[in-house]
N, CA, C and O atoms as a GROMACS GRO file, in nm:
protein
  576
    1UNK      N    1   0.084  -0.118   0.000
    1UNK     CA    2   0.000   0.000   0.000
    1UNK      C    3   0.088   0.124   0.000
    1UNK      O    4   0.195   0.137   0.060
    2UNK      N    5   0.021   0.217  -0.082
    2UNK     CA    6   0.094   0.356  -0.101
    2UNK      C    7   0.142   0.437   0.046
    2UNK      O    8   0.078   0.410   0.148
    3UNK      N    9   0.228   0.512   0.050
    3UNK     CA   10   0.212   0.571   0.229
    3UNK      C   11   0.164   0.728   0.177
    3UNK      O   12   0.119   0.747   0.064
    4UNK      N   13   0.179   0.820   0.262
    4UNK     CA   14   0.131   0.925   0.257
    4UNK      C   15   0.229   0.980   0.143
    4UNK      O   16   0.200   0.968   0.024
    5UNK      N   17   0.313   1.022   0.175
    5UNK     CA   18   0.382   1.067   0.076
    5UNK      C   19   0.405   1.031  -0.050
    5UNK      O   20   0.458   1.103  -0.134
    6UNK      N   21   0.357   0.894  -0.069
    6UNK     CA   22   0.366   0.902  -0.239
    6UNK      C   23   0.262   0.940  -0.275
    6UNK      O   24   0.275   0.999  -0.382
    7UNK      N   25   0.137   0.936  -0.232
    7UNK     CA   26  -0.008   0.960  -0.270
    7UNK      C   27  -0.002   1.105  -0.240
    7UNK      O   28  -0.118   1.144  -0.253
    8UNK      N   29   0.097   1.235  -0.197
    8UNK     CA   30   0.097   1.340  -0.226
    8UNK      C   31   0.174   1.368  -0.364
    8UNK      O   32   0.142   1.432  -0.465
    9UNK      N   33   0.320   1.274  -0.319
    9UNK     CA   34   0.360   1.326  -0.488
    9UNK      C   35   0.338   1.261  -0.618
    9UNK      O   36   0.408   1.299  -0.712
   10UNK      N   37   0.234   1.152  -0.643
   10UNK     CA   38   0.165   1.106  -0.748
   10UNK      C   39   0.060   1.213  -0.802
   10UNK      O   40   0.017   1.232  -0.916
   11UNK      N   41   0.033   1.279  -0.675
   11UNK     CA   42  -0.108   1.338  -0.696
   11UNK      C   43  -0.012   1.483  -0.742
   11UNK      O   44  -0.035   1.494  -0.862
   12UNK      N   45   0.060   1.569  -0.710
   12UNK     CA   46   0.108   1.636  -0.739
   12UNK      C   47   0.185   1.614  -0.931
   12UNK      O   48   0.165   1.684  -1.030
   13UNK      N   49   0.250   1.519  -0.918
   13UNK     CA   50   0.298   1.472  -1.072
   13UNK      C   51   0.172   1.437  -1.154
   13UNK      O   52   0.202   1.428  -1.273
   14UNK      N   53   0.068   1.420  -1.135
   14UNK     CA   54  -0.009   1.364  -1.226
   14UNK      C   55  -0.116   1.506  -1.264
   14UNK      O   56  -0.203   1.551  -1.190
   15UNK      N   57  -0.086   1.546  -1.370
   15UNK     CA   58  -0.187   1.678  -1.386
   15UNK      C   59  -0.351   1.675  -1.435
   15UNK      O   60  -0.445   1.739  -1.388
   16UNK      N   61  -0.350   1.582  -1.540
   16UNK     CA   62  -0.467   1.576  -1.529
   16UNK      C   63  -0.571   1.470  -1.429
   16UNK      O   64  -0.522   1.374  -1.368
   17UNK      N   65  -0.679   1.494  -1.424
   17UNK     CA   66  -0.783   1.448  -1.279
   17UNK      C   67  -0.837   1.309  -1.391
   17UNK      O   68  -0.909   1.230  -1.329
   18UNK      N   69  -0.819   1.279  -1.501
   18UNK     CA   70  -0.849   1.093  -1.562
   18UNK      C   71  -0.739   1.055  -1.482
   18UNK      O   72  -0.764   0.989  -1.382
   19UNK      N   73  -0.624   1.083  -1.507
   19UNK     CA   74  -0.497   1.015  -1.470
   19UNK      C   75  -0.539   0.974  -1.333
   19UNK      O   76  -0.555   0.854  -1.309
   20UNK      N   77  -0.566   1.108  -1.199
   20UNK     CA   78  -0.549   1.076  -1.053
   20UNK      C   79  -0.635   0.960  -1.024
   20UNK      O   80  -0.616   0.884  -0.929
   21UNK      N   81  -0.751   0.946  -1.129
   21UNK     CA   82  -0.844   0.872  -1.085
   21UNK      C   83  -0.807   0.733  -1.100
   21UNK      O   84  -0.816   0.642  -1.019
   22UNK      N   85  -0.756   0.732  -1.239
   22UNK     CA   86  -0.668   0.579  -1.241
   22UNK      C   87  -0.594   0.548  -1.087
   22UNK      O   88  -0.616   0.453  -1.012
   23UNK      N   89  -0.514   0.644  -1.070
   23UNK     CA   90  -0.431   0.616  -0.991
   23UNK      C   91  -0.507   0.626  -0.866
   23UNK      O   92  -0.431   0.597  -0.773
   24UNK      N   93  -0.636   0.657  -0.823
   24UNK     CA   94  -0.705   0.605  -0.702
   24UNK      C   95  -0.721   0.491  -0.714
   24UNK      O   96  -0.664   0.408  -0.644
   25UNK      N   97  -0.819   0.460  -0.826
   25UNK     CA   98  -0.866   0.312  -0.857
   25UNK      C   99  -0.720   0.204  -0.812
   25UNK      O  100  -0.723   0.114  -0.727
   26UNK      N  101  -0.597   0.245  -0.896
   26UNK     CA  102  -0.477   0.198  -0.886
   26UNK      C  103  -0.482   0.104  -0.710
   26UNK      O  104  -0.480  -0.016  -0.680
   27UNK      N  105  -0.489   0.286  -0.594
   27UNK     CA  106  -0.458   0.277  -0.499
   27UNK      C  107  -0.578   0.174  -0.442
   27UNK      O  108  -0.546   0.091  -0.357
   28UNK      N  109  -0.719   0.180  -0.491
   28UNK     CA  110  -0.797   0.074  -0.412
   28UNK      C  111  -0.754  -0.086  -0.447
   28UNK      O  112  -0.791  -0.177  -0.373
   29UNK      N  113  -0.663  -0.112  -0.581
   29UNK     CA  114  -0.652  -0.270  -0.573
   29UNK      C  115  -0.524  -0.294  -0.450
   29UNK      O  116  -0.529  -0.409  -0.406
   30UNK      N  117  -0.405  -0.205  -0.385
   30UNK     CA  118  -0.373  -0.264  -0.304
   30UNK      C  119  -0.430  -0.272  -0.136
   30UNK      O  120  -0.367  -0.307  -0.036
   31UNK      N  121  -0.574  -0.225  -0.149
   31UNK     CA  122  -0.609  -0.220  -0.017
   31UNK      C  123  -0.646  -0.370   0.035
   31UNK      O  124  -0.735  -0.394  -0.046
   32UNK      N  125  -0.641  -0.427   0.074
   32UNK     CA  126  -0.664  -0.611   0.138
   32UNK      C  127  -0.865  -0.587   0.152
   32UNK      O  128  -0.951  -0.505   0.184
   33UNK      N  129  -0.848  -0.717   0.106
   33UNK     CA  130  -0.999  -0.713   0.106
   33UNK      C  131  -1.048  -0.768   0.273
   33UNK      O  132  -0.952  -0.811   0.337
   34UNK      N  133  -1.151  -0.770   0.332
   34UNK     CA  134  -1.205  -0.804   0.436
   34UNK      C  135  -1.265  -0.907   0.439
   34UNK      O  136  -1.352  -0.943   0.360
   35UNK      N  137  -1.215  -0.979   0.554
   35UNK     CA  138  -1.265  -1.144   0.556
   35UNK      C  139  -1.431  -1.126   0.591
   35UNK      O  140  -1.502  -1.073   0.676
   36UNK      N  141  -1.446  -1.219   0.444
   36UNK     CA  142  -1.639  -1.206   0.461
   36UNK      C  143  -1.719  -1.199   0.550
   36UNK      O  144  -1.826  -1.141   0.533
   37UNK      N  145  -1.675  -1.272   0.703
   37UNK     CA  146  -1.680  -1.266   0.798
   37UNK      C  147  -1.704  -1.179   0.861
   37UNK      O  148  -1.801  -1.181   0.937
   38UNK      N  149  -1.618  -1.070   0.851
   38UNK     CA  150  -1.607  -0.916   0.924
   38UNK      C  151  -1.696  -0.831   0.854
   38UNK      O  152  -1.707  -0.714   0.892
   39UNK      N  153  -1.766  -0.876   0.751
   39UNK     CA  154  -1.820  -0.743   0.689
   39UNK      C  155  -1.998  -0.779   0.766
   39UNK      O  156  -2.097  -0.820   0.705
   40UNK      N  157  -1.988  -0.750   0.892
   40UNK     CA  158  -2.137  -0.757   0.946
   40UNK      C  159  -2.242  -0.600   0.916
   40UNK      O  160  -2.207  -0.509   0.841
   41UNK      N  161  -2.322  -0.601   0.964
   41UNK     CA  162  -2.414  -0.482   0.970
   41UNK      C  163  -2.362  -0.380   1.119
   41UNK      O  164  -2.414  -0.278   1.164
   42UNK      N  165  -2.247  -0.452   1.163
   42UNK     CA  166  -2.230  -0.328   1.327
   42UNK      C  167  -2.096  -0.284   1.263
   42UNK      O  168  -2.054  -0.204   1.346
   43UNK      N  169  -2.002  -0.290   1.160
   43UNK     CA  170  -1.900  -0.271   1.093
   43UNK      C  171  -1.937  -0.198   0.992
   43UNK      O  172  -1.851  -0.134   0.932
   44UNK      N  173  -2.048  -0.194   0.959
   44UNK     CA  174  -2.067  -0.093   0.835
   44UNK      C  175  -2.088   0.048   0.881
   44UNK      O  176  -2.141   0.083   0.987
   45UNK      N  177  -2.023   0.145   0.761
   45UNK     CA  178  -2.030   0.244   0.793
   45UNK      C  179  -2.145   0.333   0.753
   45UNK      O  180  -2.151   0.348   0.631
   46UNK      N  181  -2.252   0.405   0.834
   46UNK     CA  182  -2.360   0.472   0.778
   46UNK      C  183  -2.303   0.608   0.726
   46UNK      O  184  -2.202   0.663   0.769
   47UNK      N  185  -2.409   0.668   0.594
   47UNK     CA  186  -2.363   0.760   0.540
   47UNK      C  187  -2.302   0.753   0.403
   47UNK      O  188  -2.311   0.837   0.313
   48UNK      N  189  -2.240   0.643   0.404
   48UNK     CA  190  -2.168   0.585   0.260
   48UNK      C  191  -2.286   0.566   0.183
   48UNK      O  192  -2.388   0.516   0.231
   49UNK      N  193  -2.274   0.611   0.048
   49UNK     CA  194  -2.370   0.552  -0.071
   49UNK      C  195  -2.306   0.436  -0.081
   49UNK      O  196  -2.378   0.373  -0.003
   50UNK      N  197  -2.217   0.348  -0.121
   50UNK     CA  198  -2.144   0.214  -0.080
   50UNK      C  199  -2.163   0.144   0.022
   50UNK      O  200  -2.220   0.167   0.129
   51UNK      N  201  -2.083   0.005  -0.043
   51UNK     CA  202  -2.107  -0.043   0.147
   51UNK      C  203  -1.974  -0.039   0.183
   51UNK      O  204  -1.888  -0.097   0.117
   52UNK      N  205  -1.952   0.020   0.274
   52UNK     CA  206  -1.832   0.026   0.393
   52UNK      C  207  -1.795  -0.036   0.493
   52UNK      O  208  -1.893  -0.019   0.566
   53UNK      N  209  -1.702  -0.113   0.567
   53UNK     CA  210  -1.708  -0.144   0.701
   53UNK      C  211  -1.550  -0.141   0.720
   53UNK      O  212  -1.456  -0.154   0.642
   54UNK      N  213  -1.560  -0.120   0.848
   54UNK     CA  214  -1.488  -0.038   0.986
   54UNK      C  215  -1.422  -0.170   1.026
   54UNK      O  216  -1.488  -0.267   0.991
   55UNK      N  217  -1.315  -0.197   1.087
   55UNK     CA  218  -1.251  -0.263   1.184
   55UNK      C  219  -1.147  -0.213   1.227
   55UNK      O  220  -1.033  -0.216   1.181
   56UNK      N  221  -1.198  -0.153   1.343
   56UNK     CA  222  -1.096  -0.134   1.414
   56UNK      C  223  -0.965  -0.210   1.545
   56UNK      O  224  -1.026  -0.272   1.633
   57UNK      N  225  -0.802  -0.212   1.567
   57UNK     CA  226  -0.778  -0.299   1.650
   57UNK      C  227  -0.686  -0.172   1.710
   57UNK      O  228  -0.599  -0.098   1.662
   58UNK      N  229  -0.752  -0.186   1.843
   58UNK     CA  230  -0.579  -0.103   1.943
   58UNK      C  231  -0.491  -0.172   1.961
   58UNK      O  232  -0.527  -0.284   1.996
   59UNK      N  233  -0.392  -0.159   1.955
   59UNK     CA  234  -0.288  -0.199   2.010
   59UNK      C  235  -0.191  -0.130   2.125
   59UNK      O  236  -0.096  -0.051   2.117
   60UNK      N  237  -0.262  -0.198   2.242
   60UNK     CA  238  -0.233  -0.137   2.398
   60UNK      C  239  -0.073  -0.148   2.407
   60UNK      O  240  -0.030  -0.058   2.478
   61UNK      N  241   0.031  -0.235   2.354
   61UNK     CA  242   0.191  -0.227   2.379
   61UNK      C  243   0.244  -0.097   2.285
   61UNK      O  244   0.336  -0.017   2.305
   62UNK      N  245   0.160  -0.107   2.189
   62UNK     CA  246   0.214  -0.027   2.044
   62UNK      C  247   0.161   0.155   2.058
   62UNK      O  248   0.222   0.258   2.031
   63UNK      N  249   0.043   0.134   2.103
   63UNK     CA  250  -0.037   0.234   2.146
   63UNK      C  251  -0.082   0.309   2.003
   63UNK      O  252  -0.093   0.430   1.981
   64UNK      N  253  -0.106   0.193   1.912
   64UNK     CA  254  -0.148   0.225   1.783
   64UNK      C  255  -0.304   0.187   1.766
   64UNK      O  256  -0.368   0.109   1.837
   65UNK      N  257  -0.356   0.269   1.641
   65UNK     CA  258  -0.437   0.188   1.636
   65UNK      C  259  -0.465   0.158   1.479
   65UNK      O  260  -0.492   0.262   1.420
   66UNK      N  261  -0.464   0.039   1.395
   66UNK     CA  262  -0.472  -0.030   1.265
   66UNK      C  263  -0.611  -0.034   1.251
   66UNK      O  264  -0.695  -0.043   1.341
   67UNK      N  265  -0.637  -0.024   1.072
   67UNK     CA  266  -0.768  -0.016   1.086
   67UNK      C  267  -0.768  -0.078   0.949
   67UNK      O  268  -0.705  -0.030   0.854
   68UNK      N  269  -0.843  -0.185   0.943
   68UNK     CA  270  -0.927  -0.280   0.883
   68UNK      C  271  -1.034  -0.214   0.762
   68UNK      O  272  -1.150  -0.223   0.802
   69UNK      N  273  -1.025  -0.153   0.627
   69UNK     CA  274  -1.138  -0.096   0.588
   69UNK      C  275  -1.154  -0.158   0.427
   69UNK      O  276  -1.062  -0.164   0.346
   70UNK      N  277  -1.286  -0.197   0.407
   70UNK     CA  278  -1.307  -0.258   0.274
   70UNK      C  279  -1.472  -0.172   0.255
   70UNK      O  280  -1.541  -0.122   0.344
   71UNK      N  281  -1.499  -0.179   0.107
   71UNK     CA  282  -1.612  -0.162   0.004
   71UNK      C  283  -1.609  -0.250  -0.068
   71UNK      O  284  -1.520  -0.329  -0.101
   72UNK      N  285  -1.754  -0.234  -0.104
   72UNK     CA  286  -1.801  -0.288  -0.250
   72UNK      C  287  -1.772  -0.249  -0.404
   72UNK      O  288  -1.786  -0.315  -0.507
   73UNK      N  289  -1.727  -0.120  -0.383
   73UNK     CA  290  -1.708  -0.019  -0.481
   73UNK      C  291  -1.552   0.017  -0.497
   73UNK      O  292  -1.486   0.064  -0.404
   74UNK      N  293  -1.506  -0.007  -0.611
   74UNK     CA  294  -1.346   0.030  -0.646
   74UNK      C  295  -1.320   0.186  -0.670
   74UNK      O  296  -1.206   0.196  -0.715
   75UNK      N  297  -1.369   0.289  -0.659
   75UNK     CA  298  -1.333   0.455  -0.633
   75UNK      C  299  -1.333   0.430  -0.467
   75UNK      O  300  -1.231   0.451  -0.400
   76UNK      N  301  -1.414   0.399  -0.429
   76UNK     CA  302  -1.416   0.388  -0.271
   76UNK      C  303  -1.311   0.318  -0.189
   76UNK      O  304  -1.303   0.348  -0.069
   77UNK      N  305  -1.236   0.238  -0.235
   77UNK     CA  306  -1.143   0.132  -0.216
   77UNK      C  307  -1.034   0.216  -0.217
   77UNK      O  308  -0.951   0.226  -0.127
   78UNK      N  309  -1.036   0.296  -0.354
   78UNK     CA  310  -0.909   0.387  -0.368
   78UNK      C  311  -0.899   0.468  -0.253
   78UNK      O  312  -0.807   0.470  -0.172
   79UNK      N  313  -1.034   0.557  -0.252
   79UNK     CA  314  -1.018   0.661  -0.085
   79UNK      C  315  -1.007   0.605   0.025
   79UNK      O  316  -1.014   0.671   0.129
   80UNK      N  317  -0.987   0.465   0.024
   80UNK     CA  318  -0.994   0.364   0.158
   80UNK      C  319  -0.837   0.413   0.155
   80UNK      O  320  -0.774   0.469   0.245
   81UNK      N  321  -0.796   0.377   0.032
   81UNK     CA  322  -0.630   0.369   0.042
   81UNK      C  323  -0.530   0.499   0.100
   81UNK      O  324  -0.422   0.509   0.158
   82UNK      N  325  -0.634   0.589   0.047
   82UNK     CA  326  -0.587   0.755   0.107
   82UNK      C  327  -0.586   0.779   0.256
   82UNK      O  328  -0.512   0.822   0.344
   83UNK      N  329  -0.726   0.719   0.236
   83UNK     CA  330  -0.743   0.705   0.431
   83UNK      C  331  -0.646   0.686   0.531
   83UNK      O  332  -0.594   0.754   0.620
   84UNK      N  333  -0.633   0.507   0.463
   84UNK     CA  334  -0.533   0.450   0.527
   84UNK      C  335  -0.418   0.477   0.544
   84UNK      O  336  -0.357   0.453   0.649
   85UNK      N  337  -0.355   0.549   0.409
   85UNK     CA  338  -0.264   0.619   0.469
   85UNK      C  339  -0.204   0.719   0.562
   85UNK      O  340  -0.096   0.727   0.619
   86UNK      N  341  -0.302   0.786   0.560
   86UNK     CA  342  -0.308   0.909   0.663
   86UNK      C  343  -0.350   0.859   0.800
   86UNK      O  344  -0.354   0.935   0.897
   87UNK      N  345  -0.387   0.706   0.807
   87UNK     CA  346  -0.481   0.742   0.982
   87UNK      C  347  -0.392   0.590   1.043
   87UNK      O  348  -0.363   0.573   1.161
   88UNK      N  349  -0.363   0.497   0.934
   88UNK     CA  350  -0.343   0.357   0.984
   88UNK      C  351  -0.195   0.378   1.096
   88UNK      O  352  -0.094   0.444   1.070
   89UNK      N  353  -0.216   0.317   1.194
   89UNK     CA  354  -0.090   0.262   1.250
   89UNK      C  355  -0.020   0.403   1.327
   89UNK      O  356   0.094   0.435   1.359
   90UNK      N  357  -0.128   0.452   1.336
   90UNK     CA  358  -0.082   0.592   1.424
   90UNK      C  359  -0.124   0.588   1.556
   90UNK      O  360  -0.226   0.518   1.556
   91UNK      N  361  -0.096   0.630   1.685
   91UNK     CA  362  -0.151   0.671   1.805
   91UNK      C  363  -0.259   0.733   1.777
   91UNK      O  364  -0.256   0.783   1.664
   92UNK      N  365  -0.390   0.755   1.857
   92UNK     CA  366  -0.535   0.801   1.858
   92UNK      C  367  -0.516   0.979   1.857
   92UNK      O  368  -0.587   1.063   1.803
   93UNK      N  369  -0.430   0.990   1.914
   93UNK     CA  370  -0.404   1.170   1.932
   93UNK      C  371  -0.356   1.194   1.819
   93UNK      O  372  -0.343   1.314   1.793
   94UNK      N  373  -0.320   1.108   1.729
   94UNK     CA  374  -0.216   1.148   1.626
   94UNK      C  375  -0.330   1.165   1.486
   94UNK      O  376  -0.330   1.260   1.408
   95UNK      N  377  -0.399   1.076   1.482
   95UNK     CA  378  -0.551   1.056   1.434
   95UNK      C  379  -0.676   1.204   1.438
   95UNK      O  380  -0.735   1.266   1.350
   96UNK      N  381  -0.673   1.213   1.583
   96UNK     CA  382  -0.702   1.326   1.624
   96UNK      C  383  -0.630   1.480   1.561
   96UNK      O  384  -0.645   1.562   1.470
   97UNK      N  385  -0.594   1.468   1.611
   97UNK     CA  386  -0.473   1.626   1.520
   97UNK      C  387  -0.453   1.607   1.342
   97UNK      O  388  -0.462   1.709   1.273
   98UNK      N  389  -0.436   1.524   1.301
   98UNK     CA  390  -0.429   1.540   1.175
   98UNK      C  391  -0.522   1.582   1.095
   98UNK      O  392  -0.634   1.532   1.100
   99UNK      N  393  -0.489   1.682   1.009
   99UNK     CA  394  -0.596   1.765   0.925
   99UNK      C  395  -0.618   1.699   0.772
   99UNK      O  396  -0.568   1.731   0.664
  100UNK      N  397  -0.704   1.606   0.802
  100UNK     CA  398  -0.746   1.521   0.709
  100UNK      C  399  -0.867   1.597   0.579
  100UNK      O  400  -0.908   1.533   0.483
  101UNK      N  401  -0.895   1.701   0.600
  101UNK     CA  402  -0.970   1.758   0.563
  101UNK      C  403  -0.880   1.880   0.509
  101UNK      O  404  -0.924   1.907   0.397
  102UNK      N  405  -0.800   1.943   0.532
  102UNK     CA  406  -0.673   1.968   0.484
  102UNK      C  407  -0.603   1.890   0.381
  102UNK      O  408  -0.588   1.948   0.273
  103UNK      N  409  -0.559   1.776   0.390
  103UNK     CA  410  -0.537   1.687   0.283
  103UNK      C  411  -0.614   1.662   0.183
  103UNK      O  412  -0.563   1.632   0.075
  104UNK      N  413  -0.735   1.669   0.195
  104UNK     CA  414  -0.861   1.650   0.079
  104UNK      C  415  -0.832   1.776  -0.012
  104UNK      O  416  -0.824   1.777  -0.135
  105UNK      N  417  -0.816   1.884   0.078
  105UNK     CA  418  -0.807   2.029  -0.020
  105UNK      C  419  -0.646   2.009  -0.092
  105UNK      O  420  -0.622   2.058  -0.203
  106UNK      N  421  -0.584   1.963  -0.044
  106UNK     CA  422  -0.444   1.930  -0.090
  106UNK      C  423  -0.482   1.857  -0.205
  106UNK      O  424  -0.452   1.905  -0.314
  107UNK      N  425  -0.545   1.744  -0.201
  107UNK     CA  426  -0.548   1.672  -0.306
  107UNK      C  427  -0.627   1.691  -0.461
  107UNK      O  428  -0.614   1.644  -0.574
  108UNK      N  429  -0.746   1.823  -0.371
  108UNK     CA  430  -0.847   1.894  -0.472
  108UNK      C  431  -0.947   1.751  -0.454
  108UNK      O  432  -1.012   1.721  -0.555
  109UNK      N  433  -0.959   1.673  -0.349
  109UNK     CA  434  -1.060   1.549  -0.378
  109UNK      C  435  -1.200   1.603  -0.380
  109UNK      O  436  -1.292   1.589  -0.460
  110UNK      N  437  -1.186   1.663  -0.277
  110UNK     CA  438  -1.424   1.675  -0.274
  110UNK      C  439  -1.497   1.770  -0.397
  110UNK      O  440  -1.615   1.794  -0.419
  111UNK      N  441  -1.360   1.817  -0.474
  111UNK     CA  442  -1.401   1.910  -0.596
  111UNK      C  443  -1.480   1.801  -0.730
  111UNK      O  444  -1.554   1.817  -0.827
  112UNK      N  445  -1.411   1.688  -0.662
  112UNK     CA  446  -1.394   1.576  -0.780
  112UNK      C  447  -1.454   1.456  -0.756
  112UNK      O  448  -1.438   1.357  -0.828
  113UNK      N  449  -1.527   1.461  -0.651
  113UNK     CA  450  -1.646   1.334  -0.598
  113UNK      C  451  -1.743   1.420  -0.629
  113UNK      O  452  -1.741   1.543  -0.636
  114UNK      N  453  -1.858   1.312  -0.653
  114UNK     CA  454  -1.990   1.361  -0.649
  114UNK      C  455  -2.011   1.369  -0.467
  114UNK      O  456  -1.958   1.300  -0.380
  115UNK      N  457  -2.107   1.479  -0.458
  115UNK     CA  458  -2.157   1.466  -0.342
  115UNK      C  459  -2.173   1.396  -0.194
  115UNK      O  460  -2.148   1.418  -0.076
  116UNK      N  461  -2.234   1.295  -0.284
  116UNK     CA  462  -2.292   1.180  -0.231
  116UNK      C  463  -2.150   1.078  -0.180
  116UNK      O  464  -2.147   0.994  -0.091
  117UNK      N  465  -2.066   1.111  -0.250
  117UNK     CA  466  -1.965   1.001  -0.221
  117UNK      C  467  -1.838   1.133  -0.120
  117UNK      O  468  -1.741   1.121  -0.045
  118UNK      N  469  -1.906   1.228  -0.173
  118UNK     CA  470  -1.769   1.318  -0.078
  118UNK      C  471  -1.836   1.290   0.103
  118UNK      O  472  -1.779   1.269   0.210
  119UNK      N  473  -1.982   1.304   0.063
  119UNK     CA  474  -2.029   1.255   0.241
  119UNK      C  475  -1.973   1.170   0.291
  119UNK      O  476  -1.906   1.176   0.395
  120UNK      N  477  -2.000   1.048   0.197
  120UNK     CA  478  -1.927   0.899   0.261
  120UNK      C  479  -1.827   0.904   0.311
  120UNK      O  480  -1.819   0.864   0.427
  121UNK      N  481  -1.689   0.965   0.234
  121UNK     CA  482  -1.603   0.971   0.258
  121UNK      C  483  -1.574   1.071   0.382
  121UNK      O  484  -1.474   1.043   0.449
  122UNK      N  485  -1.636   1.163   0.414
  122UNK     CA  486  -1.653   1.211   0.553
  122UNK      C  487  -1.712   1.126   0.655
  122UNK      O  488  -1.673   1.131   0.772
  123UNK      N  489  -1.796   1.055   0.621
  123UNK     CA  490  -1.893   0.970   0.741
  123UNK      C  491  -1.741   0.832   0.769
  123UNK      O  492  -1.706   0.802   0.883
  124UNK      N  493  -1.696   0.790   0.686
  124UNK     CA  494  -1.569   0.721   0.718
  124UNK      C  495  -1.511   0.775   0.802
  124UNK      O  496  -1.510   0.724   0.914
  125UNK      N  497  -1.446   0.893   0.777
  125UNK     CA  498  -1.366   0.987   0.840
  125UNK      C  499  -1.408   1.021   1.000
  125UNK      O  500  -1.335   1.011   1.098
  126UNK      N  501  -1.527   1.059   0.995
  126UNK     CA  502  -1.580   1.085   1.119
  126UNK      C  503  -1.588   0.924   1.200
  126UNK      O  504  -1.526   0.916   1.305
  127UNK      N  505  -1.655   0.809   1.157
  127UNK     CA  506  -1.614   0.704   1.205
  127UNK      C  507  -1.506   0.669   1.267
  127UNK      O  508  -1.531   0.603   1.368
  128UNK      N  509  -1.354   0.694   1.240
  128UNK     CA  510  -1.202   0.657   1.248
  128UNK      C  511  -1.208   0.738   1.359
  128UNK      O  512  -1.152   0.690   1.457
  129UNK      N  513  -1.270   0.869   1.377
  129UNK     CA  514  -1.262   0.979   1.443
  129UNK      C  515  -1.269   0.935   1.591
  129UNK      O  516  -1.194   0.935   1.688
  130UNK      N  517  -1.376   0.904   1.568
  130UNK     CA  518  -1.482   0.833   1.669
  130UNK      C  519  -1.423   0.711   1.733
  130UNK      O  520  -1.423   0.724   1.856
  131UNK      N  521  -1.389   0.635   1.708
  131UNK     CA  522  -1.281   0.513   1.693
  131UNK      C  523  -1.147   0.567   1.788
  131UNK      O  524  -1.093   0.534   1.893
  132UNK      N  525  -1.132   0.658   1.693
  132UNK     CA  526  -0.936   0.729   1.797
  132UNK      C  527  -0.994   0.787   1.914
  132UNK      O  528  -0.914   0.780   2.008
  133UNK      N  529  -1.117   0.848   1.949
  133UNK     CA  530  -1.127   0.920   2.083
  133UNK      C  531  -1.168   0.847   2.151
  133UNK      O  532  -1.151   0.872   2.270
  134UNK      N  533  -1.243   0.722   2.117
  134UNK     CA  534  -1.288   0.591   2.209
  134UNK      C  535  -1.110   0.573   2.249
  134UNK      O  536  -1.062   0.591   2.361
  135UNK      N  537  -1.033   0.532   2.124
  135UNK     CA  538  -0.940   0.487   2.202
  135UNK      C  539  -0.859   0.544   2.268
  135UNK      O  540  -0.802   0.491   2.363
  136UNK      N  541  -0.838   0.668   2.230
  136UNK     CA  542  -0.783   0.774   2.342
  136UNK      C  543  -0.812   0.761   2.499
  136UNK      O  544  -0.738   0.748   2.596
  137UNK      N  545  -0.934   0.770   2.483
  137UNK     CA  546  -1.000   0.789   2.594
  137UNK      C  547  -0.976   0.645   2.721
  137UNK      O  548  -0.959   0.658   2.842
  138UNK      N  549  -0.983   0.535   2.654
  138UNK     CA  550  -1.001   0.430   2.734
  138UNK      C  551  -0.869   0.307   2.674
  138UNK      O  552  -0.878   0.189   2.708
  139UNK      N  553  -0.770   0.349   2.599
  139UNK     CA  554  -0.685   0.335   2.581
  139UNK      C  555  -0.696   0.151   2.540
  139UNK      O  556  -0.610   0.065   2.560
  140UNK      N  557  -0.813   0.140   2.488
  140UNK     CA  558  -0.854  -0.037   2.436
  140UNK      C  559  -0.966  -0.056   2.330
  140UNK      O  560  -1.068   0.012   2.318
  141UNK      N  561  -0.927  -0.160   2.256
  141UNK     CA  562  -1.055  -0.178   2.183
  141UNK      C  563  -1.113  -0.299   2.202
  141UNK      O  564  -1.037  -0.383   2.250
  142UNK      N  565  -1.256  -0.346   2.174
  142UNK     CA  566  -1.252  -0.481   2.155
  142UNK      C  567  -1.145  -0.574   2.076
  142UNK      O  568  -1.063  -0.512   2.008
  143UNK      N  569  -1.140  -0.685   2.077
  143UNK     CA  570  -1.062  -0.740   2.012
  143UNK      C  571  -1.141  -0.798   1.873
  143UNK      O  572  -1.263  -0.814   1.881
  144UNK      N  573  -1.077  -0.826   1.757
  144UNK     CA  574  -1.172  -0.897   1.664
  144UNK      C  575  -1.269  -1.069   1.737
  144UNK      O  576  -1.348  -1.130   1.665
   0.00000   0.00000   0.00000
């Protein structure tokens, strides 16, 4: 999977917005798909025109927290991949403080979703959100 920084300077090198989109799509085939298993109705994310789901794991030694995210939909997969870069494998405060919404304007993304899918991609966002201040707060998650 891409890390943050190449998915700034791809997005920066690539001028026209067909190209970035390839190269989202690109970024959703290396996201890992979700064991069929995990994709229940308390894992899905509301708000998505897609289907979404959430897994989240703390890791109390690491004080990280990894996050588990698959769709049905390959544009969505790609912004999974953006996500992930920006939020996976970070401390909850770190999650917290990052201006992820800042990065969207960096990237020119919500100019270039329809609507409907720029929500989703906030209702994700706010999800993870939600997720890091649980774990902030109480410094655990369930386990899978």
């Amino acid at each position: 999977m891409a890390d943050l920084d190449e998915v700034r300077d791809t997005f920066q090198f690539l001028d026209d917005w067909e190209d970035r989109y390839r190269f989202i799509l690109d970024l959703g085939r290396s996201v890992p798909q979700l064991d069929p298993e995990l994709k229940t109705d308390d894992r899905l994310v509301r708000g998505c025109q897609s289907l979404v789901w959430l897994v989240p794991h703390f890791d109390p030694e690491e004080g990280c927290l990894h996050l588990e995210i698959d769709s049905d939909a390959h544009i969505v997969r790609g912004l999974i991949a953006i996500v992930l870069a920006a939020y996976d494998g970070n401390e909850p405060r770190e999650i917290l403080d990052f201006d992820i919404e800042g990065l969207f304007g960096e990237l020119d993304l919500m100019r270039h979703l329809s609507p409907t899918r720029g929500n989703g991609l906030r209702s994700m966002v706010a999800r993870i959100r939600s997720v890091a201040e649980d774990a902030a707060a109480h410094a655990t998650l369930p386990r899978r």
